[in-house]
C-alpha positions in Angstrom: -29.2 -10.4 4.4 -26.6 -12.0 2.0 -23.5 -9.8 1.1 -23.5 -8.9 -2.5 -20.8 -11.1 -4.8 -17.7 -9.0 -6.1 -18.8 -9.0 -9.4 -22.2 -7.4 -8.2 -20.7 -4.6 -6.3 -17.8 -4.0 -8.9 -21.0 -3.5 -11.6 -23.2 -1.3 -8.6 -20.3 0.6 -8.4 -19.3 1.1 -11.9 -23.2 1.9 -12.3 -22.7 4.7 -9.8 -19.5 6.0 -11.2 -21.3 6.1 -14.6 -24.3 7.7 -13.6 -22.6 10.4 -11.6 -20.4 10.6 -15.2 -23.4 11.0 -17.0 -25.5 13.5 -15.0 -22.3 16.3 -14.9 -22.6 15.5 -18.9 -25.9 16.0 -19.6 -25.7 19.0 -16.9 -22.9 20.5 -18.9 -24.3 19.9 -22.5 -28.2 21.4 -21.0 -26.6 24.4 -19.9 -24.0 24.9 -23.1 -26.9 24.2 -25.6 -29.1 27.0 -23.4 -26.5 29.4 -23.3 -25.6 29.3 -26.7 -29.1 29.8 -27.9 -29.8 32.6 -25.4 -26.6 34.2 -26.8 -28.0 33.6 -30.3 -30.9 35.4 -29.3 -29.2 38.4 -28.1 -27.2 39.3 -31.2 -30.4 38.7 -33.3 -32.3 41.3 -31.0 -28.9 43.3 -30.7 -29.1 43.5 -34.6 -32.8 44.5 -34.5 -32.2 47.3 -32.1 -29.5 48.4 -34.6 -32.0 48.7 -37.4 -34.7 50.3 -35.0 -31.9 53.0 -33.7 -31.4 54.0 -37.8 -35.3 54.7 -38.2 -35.4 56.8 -34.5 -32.3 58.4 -35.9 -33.4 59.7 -39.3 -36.9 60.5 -38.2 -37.4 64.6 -39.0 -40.2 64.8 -36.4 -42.3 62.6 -34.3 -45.3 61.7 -36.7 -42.6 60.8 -39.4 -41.2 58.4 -36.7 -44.2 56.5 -35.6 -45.2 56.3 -39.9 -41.5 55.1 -40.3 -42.1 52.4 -37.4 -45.5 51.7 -38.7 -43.7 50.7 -42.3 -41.2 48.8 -41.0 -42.2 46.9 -38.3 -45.6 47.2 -38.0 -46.3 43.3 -39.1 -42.9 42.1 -37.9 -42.7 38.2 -38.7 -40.4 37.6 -35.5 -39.7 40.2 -33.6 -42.1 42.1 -31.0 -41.0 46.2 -31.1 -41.6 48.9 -28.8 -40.4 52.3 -28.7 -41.1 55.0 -25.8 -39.8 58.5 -24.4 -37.9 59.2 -21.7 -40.9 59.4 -19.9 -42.1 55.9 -20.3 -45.4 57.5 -23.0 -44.8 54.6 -25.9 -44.7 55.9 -28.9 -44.8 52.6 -31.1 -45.7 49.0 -30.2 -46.5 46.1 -32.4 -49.8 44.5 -32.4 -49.3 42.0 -30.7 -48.6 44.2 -27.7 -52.0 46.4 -27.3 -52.9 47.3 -24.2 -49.9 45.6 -22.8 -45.6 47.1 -22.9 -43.5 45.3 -22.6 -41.3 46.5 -18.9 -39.0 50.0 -19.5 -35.7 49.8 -17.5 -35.7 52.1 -14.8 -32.3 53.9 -16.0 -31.9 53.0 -19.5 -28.5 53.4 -21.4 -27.3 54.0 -24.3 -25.7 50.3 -24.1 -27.8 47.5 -24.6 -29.4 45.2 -21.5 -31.0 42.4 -21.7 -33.5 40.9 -19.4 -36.1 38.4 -18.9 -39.6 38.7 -18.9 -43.0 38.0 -18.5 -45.4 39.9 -20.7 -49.0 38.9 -19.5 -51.1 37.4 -21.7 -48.5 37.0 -24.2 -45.8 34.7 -22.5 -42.0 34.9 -21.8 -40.0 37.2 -23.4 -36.1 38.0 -24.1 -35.9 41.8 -23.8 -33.3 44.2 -25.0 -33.3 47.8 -24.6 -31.0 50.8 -25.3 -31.6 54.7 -25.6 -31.0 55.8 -28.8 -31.4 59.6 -30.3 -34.3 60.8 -32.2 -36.5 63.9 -33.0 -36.9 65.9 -29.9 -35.0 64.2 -27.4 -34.0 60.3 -26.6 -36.3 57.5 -26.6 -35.7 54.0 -25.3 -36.0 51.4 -27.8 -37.2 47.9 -27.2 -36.9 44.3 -29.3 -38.3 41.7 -27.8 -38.5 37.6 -28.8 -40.5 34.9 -27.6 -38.8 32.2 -25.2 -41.7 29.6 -25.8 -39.3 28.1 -28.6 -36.4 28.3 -26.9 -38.1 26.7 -23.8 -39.4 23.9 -26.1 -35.9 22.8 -27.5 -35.1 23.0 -24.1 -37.6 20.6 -23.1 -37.1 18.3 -25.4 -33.2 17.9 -25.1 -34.1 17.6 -21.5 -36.6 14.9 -22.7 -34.1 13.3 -24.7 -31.5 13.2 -22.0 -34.1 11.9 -19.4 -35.4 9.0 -21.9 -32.2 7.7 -23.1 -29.9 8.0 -19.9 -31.4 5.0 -18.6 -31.3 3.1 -21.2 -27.4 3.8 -22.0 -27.2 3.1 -17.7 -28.9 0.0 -17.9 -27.0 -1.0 -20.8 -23.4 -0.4 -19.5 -24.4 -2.2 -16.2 -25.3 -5.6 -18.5 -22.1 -4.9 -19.7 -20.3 -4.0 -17.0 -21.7 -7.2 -15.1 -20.3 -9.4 -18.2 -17.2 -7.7 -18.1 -16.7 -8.1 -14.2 -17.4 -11.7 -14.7 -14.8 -12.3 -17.6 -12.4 -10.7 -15.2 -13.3 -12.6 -12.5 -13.6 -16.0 -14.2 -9.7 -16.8 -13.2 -10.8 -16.1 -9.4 -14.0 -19.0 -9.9 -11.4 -21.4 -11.3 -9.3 -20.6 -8.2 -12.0 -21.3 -5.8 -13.3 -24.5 -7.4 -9.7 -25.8 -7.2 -9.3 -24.6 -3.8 -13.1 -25.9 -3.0 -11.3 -29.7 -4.8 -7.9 -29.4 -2.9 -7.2 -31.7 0.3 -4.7 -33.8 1.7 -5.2 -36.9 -0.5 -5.8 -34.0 -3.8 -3.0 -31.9 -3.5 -1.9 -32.3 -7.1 -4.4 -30.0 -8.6 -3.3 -27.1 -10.2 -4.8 -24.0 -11.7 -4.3 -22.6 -15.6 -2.6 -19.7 -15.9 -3.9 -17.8 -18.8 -1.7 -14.6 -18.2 0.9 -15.0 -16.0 1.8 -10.8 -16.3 -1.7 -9.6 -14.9 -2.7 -9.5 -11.5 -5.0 -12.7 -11.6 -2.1 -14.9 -12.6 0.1 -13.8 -10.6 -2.6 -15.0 -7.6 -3.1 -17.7 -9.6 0.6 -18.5 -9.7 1.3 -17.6 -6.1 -2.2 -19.9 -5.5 -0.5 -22.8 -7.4 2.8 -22.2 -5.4 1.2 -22.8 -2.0 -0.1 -26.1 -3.3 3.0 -27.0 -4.3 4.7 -26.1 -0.6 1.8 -27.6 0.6 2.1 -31.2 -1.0 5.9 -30.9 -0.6 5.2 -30.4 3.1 2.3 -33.1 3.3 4.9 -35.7 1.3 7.9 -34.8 4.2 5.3 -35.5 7.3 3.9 -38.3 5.5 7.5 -39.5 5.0 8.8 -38.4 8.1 5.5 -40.0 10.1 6.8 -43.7 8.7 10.4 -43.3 9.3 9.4 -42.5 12.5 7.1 -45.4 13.0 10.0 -47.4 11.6 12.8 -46.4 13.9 10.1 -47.2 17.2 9.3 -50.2 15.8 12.8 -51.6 15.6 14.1 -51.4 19.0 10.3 -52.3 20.2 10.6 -55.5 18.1 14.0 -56.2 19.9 12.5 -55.7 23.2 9.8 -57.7 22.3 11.8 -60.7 21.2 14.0 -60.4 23.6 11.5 -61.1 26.1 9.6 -63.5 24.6 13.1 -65.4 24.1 14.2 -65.4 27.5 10.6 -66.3 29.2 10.4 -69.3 27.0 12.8 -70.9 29.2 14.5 -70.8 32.7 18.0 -68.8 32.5 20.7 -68.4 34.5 20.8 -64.7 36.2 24.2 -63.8 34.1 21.5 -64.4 31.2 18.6 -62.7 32.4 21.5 -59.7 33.3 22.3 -59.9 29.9 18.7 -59.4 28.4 18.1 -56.9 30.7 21.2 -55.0 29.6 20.4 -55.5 25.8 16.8 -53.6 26.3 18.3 -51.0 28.5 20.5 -50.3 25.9 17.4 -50.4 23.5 15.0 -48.2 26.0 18.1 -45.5 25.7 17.6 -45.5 22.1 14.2 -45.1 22.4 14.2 -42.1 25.1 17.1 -40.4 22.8 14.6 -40.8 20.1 11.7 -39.2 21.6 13.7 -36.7 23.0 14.6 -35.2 19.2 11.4 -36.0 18.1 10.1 -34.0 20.9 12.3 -31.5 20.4 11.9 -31.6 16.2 7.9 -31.3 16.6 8.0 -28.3 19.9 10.4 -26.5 16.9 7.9 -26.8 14.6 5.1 -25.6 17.1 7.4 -22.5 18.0 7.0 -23.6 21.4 10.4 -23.8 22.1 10.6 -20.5 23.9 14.4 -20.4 25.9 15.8 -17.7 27.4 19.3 -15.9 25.6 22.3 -14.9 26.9 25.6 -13.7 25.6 27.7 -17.1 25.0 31.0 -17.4 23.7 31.5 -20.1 21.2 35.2 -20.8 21.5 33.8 -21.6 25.2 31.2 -24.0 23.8 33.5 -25.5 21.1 36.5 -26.6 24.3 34.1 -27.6 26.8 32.6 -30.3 23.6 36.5 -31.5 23.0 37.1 -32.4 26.7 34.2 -34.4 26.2 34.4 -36.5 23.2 38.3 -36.9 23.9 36.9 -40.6 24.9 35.7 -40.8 22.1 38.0 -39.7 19.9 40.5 -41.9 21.6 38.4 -44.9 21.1 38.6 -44.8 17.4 41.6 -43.0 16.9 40.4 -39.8 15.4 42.9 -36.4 15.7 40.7 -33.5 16.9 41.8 -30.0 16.2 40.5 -27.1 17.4 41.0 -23.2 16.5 39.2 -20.4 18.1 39.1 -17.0 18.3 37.9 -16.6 22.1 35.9 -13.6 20.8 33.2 -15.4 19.2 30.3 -14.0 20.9 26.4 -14.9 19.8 23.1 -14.4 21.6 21.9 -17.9 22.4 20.9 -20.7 24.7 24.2 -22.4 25.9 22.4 -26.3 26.0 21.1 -25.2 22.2 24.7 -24.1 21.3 26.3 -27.4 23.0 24.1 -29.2 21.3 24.2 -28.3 17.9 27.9 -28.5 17.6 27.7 -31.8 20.1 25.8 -33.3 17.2 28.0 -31.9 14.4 31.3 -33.2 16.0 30.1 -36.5 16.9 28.7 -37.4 13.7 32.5 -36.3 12.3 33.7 -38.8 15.2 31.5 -41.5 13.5 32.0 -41.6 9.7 35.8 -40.6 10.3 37.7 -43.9 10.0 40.8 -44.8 12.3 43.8 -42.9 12.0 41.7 -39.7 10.4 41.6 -36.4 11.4 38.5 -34.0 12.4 39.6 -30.2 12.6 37.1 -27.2 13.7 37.6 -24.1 13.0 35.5 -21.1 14.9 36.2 -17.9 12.8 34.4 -14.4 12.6 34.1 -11.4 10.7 32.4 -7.9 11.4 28.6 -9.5 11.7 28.9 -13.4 12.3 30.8 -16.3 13.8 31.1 -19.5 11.6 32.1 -22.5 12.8 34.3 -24.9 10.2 33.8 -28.7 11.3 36.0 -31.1 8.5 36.7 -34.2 8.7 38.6 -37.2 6.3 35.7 -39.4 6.4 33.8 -41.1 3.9 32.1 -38.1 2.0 29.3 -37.8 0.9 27.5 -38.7 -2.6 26.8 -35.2 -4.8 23.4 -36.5 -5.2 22.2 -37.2 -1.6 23.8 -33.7 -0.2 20.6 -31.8 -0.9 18.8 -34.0 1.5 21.5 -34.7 4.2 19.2 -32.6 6.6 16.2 -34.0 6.2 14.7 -36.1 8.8 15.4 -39.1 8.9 17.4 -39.7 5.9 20.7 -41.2 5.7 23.0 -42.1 2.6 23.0 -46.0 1.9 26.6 -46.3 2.0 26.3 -45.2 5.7 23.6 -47.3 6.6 25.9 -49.2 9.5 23.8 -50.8 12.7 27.1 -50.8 14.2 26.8 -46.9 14.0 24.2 -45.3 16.9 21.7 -42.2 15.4 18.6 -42.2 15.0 18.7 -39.6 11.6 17.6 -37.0 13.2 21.0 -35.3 14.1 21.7 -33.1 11.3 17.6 -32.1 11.7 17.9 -31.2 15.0 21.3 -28.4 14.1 19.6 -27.0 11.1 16.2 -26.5 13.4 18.6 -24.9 16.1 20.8 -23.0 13.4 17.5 -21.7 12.0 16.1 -20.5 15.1 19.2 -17.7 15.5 18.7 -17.0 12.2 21.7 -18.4 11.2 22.6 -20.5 8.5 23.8 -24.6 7.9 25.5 -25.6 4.7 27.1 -29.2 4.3 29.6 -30.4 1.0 32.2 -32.6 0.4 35.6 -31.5 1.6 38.7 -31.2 -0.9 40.5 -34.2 -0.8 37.9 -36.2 0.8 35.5 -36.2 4.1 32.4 -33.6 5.1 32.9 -29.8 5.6 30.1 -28.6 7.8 30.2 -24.7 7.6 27.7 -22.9 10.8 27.0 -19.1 10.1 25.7 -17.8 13.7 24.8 -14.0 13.9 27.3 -12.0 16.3 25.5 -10.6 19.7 24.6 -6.8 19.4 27.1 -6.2 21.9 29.4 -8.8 23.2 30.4 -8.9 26.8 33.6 -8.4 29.0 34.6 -11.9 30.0 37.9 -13.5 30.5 38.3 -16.7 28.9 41.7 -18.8 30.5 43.2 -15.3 31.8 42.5 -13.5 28.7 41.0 -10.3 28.5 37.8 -10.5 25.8 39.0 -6.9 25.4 42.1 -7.5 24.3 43.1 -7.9 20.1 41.2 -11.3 18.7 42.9 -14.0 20.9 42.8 -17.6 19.5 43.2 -20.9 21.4 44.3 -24.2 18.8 44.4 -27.5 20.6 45.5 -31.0 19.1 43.7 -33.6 21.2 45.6 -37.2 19.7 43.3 -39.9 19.3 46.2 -42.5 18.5 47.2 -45.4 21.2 50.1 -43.4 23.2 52.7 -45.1 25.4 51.8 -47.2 28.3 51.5 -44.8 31.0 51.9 -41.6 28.7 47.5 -41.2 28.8 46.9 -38.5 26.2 48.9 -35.2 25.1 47.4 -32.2 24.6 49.1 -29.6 22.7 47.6 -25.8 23.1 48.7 -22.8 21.2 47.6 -19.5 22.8 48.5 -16.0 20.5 47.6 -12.9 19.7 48.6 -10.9 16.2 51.2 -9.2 18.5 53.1 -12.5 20.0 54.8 -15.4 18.2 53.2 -18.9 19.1 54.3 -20.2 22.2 53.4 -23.9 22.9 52.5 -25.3 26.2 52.9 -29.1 26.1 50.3 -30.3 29.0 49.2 -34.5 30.0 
């Protein structure tokens, strides 16, 4: 069996709310409207025992009571009277009740009780009764009035309330359903532009009639996920050709290549040659496919690597004994400044290769004779890691998009420069991952400032780093690796400053 639509169920229920509303109301205004006319009856047959108590009252004797009560309410229009001794002998009835009494209380007093009754033959009665003095002793005197009347208006508010409670039900559910489905008219429009939204529609939006109520705010929130969605759809899209792009270059070499050198015999210096060309075109491939790998397991959260405590200033001098090659080759000054107790949770390859990736792209767009400095630095929750360098900047405009995949600023565009695009992807992926955050501008006076913001372990470890305890007060190691041409013979100096807040600088001059 089919559910019931929203709007169905929000009209049942408002139909059950309403006829639950409606029953305590008409059970409250039946019992008001019958208690108010049985209290009007008592202090009409209150009054009439008053008048009947005068007559027993004044009465000289017993024969002038009964003529007395014969006189005055012998033909009574409303009223049905009764009067009796102590000892139940009635002394005075209307007509109405020959051969019938109406019931004596079993212990009358001289305050007034009122009961119900059945009078047979006659009908239902509201009876009061009282003692009141008269000639030779008490009697107990007796008004009585129909409840046939009182039964009828009862009956027919009853009536009233039975006949129209439906109809007011079945009119606030037509309403009700209307209502639910003006309310729920913004939720239809949602669906049919969910129903119309797919990878080649993703521009379709939904009207916001209200943005304050609780329908446009889904609708808003609805009209956001589009909006991520098509942003997201336009980056794989994007991000699917680039890649196609950067296989199908060094493919195209290889291909050529190959068809080059087969068209013709060659010497085996040139087939060497060839074969060194798409080597160094495979390796371009495989480091591709490696980030690409690495980019899509990211976004799969299937890179699951086990953490350790690793110190940073570790990381950061093991990465300059590296690229001191490097640095030499295009004579780039590298400067780095630690504090040795920089301590994160992470995966040491991760670590080494974000700021791998970070320095080497410095080492790239720094030109000859410049300078790239890192900084590691912490305060009381995070390390951050300062990588500058006098390079070429970048333009205002494209440093929004500098991590995206893929992209590169057209003034860097340089063959002669290895990357695939993917570099500053890959860091902000890894940065990302520890929760950390990335954030690249153009330095004062010229080159990149890349700023890393790693959270600190929850409790960093005892380790000595180069003879220093990591217990000791905020030790920091600065090193000047020269990238110029030195001497003939002289190979390169290293410079390393080791101090504490408590010692002066002493400097160790090492080859």
């Amino acid at each position: 069996m089919p559910r019931l639509t929203i709007g169905s169920r929000l009209t049942l229920w408002y139909g059950g709310v309403l006829a639950v509303g409606m029953l305590a109301f008409a059970g409250v205004v039946y019992s008001s409207f019958a208690r108010n006319l049985q209290s009007e009856i008592d202090r009409a047959l209150a009054e009439e025992l008053f008048e009947i108590a005068a007559v027993v009252r004044e009465a000289p004797d017993r024969a002038s009571l009964i003529s007395s009560l014969e006189s005055d309410f012998g033909q009574h229009e409303f009223y049905e009277i009764q009067v009796s001794g102590t000892d139940t002998t009635v002394v005075f009835h209307t007509p109405a009740l020959a051969k019938r009494s109406l019931p004596i209380p079993d212990a009358p007093q001289v305050e007034q009780s009122t009961i119900d009754a059945e009078v047979p033959g006659v009908g239902p009665f509201r009876v009061a009764s009282r003692l009141s003095a008269g000639p030779s002793g008490e009697y107990v005197i007796q008004a009585a009035d129909s409840l046939k009347l009182f039964q009828r208006e009862l009956s027919e508010l009853l009536a009233v309330m039975l006949s129209a409670g439906p109809i007011v039900l079945g009119i606030a559910l037509t309403g009700g359903y209307w209502i639910s489905r003006r309310a729920l008219a913004p939720v239809d429009r949602l669906t049919t532009a969910a129903i119309g939204v797919s990878a080649a529609r993703l521009d379709r939006r939904v009207d916001v009639a209200n943005s304050d109520d609780e329908l446009g705010r889904l609708a808003q929130a609805f009209n956001g996920m589009i909006e991520r969605l098509e942003r997201s759809f336009d980056e794989m899209r994007r991000f699917t050709a680039d890649a196609a792009h950067e296989l199908r270059t060094p493919l195209s070499v290889l291909r050529n290549e190959a068809e080059v050198t087969l068209r013709a015999e060659r010497r085996p210096d040139q087939y060497r040659h060839v074969l060194e060309n798409q080597l160094e075109e495979i390796a371009r491939l495989t480091r591709l496919a490696d980030e690409l790998l690495f980019l899509c397991r990211e976004d799969a959260g299937l890179q699951e690597v086990p953490l350790q405590p690793v110190s940073v200033g570790a990381v950061l001098e093991q990465l300059i004994g590296q690229l001191q090659s490097a640095a030499q080759a295009r004579e780039v000054t590298l400067e780095l400044e630690t504090a040795l107790d920089c301590t994160i949770s992470s995966n040491p390859d991760r670590l080494r290769r974000l700021f791998f990736n970070l320095i080497d792209n410095a080492l790239k767009y720094t030109p000859a004779k410049g300078n790239v400095r890192i900084r590691c630095v912490r305060d009381a929750n995070q390390v951050s890691v300062l990588v500058t360098d006098t390079g070429i900047g970048i333009p205002a405009e494209h440093l929004p998009h500098i991590c995206e995949r893929f992209y590169r600023v057209d003034q860097a565009r340089d063959r002669s420069i290895e990357g695939t695009g993917l570099g500053l992807s890959i860091c902000l992926a890894i940065v990302e991952a520890h929760r950390g955050t990335l954030r690249v501008e153009n330095a004062p006076g010229g080159g990149t400032l890349v700023v890393v913001s790693l959270p600190l372990a929850a409790a960093p470890t005892k380790a000595n780093v180069a003879g220093i305890s990591a217990e000791s007060p905020a030790p920091a190691v600065k090193t000047n690796i020269s990238g110029s041409n030195p001497a003939p013979g002289d190979g390169v100096w290293v410079t390393t400053q080791c101090y504490t807040s408590a010692e002066r600088p002493v400097v160790i001059p090492s080859r």
